[in-house]
C-alpha positions as CSV (number, residue, x, y, z in Angstrom):
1,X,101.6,87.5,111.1
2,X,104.4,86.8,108.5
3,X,107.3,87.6,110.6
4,X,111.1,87.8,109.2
5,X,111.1,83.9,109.9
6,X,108.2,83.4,107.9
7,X,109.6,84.4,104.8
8,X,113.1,83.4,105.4
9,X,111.9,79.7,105.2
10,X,110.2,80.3,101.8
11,X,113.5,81.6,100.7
12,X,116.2,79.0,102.2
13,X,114.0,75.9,101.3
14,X,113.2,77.4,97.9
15,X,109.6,77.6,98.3
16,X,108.4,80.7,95.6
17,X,106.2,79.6,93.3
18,X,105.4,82.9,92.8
19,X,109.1,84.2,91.7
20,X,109.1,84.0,87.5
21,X,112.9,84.3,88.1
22,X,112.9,87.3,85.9
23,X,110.3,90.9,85.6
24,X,106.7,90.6,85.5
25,X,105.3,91.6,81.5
26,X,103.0,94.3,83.0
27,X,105.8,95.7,84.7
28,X,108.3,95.9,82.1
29,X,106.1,97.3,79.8
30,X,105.3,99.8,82.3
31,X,109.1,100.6,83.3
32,X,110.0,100.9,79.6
33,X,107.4,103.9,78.9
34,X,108.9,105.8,82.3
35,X,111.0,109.0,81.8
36,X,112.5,110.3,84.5
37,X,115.2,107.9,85.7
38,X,116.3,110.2,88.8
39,X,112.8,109.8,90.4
40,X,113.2,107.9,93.6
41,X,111.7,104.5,93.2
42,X,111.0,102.2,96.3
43,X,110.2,98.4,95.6
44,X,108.6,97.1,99.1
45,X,108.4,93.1,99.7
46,X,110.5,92.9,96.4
47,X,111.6,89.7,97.0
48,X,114.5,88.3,94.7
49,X,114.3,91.8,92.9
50,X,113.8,91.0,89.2
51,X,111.9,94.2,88.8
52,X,114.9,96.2,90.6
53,X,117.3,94.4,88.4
54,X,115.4,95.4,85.7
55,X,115.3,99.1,86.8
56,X,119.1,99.3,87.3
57,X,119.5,98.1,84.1
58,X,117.6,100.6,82.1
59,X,119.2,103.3,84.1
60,X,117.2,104.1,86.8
61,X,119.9,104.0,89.8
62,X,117.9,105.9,92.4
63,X,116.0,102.5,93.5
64,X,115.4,101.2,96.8
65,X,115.0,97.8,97.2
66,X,113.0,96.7,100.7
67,X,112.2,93.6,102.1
68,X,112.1,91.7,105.3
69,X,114.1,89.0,104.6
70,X,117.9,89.3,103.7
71,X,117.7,86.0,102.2
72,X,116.0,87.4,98.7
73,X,118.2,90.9,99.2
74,X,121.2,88.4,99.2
75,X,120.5,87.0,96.3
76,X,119.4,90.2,94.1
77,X,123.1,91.7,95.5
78,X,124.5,88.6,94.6
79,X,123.3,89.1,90.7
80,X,124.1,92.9,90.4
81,X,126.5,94.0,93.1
82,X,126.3,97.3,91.2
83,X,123.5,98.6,93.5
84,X,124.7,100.2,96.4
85,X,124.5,98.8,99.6
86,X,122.6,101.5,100.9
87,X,119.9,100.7,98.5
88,X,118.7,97.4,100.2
89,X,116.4,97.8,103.2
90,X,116.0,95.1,105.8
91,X,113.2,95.7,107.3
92,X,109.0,95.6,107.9
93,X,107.3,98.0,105.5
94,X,105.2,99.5,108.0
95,X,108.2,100.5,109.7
96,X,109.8,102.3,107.1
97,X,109.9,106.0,106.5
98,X,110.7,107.9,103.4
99,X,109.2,109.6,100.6
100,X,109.2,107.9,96.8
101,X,108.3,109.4,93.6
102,X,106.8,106.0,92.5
103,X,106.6,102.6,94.1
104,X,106.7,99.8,92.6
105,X,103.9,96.6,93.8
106,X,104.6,93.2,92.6
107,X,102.4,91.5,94.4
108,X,103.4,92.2,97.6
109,X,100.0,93.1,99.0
110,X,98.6,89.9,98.1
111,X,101.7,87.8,100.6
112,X,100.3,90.5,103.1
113,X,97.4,89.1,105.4
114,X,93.9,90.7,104.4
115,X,93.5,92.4,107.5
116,X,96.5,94.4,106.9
117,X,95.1,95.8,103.6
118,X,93.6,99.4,105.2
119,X,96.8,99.7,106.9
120,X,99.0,99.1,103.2
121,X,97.1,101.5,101.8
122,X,97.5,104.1,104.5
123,X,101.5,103.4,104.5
124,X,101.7,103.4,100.7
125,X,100.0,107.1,100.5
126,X,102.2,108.3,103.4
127,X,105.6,107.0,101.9
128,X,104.4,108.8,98.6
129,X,105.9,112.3,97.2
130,X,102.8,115.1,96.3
131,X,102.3,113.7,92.8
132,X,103.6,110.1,93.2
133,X,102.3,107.1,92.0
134,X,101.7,103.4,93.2
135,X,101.6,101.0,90.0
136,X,102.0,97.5,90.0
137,X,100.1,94.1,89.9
138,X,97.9,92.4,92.4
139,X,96.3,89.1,92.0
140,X,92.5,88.8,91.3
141,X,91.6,84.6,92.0
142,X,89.3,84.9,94.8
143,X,90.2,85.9,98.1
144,X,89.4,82.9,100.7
145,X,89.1,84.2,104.1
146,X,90.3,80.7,105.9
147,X,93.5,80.4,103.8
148,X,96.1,80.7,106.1
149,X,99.3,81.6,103.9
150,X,99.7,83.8,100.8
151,X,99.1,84.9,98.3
152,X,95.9,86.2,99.1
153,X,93.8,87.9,96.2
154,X,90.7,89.5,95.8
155,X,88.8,91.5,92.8
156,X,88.6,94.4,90.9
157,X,85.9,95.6,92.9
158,X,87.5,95.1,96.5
159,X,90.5,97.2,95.1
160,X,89.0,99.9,93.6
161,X,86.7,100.2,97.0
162,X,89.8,99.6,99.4
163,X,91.8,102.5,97.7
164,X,90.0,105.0,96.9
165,X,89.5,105.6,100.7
166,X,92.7,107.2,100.1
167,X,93.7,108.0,96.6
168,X,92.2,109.2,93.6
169,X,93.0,108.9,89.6
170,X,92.6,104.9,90.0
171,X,93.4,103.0,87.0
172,X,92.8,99.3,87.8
173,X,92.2,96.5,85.0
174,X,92.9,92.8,84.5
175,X,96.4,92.6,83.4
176,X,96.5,92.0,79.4
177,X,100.2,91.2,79.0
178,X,100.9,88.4,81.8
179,X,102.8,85.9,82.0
180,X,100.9,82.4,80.8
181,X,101.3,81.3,84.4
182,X,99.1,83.9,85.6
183,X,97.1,84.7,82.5
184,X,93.8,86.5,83.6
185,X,94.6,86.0,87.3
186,X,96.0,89.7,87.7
187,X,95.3,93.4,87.8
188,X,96.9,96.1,86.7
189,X,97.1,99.2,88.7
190,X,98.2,102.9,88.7
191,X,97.0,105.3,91.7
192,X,98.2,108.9,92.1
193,X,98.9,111.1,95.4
194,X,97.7,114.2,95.6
């Protein structure tokens, strides 16, 4: 399991390869076409929060930013003290409660083990609203069953088959717009709760 002191060691020595130091393409793109900036948007595993910063930015100020490490919630308060304290979680996603109009995955799932994947999925469609959608990116290099740390990834195939056990209206595709560093190595997604 990747426990508190897990990830607070990738943070302190500085060890993200995976942090672009600002928001993913896809995401942008998709935050830019949203609407409605009082929907309540959770970010779980958000890490160093460049897609939170992003969000508070454009105007959406009902965001809540989750992760179990404070190191990376440190350093996203650090950069926009503006976001209520309130709004950072410290804690494990599958103990959190709550209800979100959309949530926001930025790889997350793929720094959770595999065997944990059913049990995202069934967290994901609780913490959702009637209506609410999960969007964001997962990787989509093969998953290697005796890799021992994240990211994990997986296909196109795997995903669509792993959620709709749960959700329906799935849009999933290889990412057009990433970032050259992970150029055809990600998915797009957009699932809906009904």
């Amino acid at each position: 399991m990747f426990d508190q002191k897990f990830w607070d060691r990738y943070y302190r020595d500085q060890d993200i390869p995976w942090d672009m130091g600002h928001v993913s393409p896809p995401l942008k793109a998709y935050i830019d076409q949203l609407e409605n900036k009082a929907m309540r948007i959770l970010i779980p595993g958000a890490g160093n929060g460049h897609e939170a910063e992003y969000l508070w930015q454009q105007g959406f100020h009902n965001i809540f930013i989750l992760d179990i490490s404070k190191l990376p919630l440190k350093n996203l308060q650090r950069r926009v003290p503006e976001i209520p304290q309130e709004r950072f979680i410290l804690q494990d996603f599958f103990e959190h409660r709550g209800s979100y109009d959309l949530i926001l995955e930025q790889t997350f799932f793929c720094a959770l083990s595999p065997s944990l994947r059913e049990k995202y999925v069934r967290q994901m469609y609780r913490l959702l609203a009637a209506g609410g959608k999960l969007a964001g990116l997962l990787f989509t290099f093969p998953l290697n069953p005796d890799q021992e740390k994240p990211p994990f990834g997986g296909s196109l195939e795997e995903y669509q088959t792993l959620f709709a056990r749960h959700f329906k209206d799935i849009r999933i595709e290889t990412a057009y717009n990433s970032h050259p560093a992970r150029s055809s190595q990600e998915a797009f997604f957009i699932l809906r709760k009904h």
